[in-house]
Steps between C-alpha positions, in 0.01 A plus 500: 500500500702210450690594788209501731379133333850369576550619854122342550560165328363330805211688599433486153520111476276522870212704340526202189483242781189657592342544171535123435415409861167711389486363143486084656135392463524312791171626593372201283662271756336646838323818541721562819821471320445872364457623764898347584552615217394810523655535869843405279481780269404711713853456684703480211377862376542675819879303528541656085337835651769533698780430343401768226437740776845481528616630221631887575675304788702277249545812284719645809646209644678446127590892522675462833699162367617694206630800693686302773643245204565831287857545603606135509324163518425395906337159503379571845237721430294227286517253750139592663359475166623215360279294806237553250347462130368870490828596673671311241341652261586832619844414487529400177313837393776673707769327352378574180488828567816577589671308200589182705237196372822282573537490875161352585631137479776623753153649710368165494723368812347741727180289470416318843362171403170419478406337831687811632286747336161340608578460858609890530177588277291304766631658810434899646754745395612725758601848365732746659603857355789664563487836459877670415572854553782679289836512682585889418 
């Protein structure tokens, strides 16, 4: 449980951002303002919605870090996640795991910057698979 709670910090603190954006009696104001208001909440559960919908995904994506950091510590497979706060979060889980709390300040480097992060969060993604067959 507290696992779950810790790995969903955020869509936790989104779901409180729409309680209170509920809660404001600005309603007393304008009339029309609730219905912003409601519009607002509205978006800020569905955003919380899915970020606990995510949750068996996290569960794996922490499996597969610990099993390829198992053997010996390779900073290159936190990289993706570290672009993050969930991801972050996931790391830190991971790191736990695996008896290593320590090297997360050294993980911290592989952080683009900010401006960096937004512009590649505001343009399309193009995906490719590769698909490898055994050699033997």
């Amino acid at each position: 449980m507290l696992r779950f709670l810790y790995l969903n910090a955020y869509a936790c603190l989104i779901a409180g951002a729409g309680i209170l954006t509920l809660g404001a009696p600005f309603y007393r104001i304008r009339w029309w303002i609730f219905i912003i208001q409601a519009i607002a909440a509205i978006k800020l559960f569905t955003v919380a919605g899915k970020l606990f919908s995510t949750w068996e995904e996290k569960k794996r994506k922490i499996e597969i870090l610990i099993q390829r950091n198992r053997d010996g510590f390779r900073p290159d497979t936190f990289g993706v996640f570290m672009q993050a706060p969930c991801g972050r979060l996931m790391v830190r889980q991971a790191l736990k795991d695996l008896g290593m709390p320590g090297e997360y300040k050294g993980l911290l480097k592989l952080r683009k910057p900010l401006r960096e992060r937004l512009r590649m969060n505001c343009m399309p993604v193009k995906t490719v698979i590769y698909i490898h067959k055994d050699m033997g």
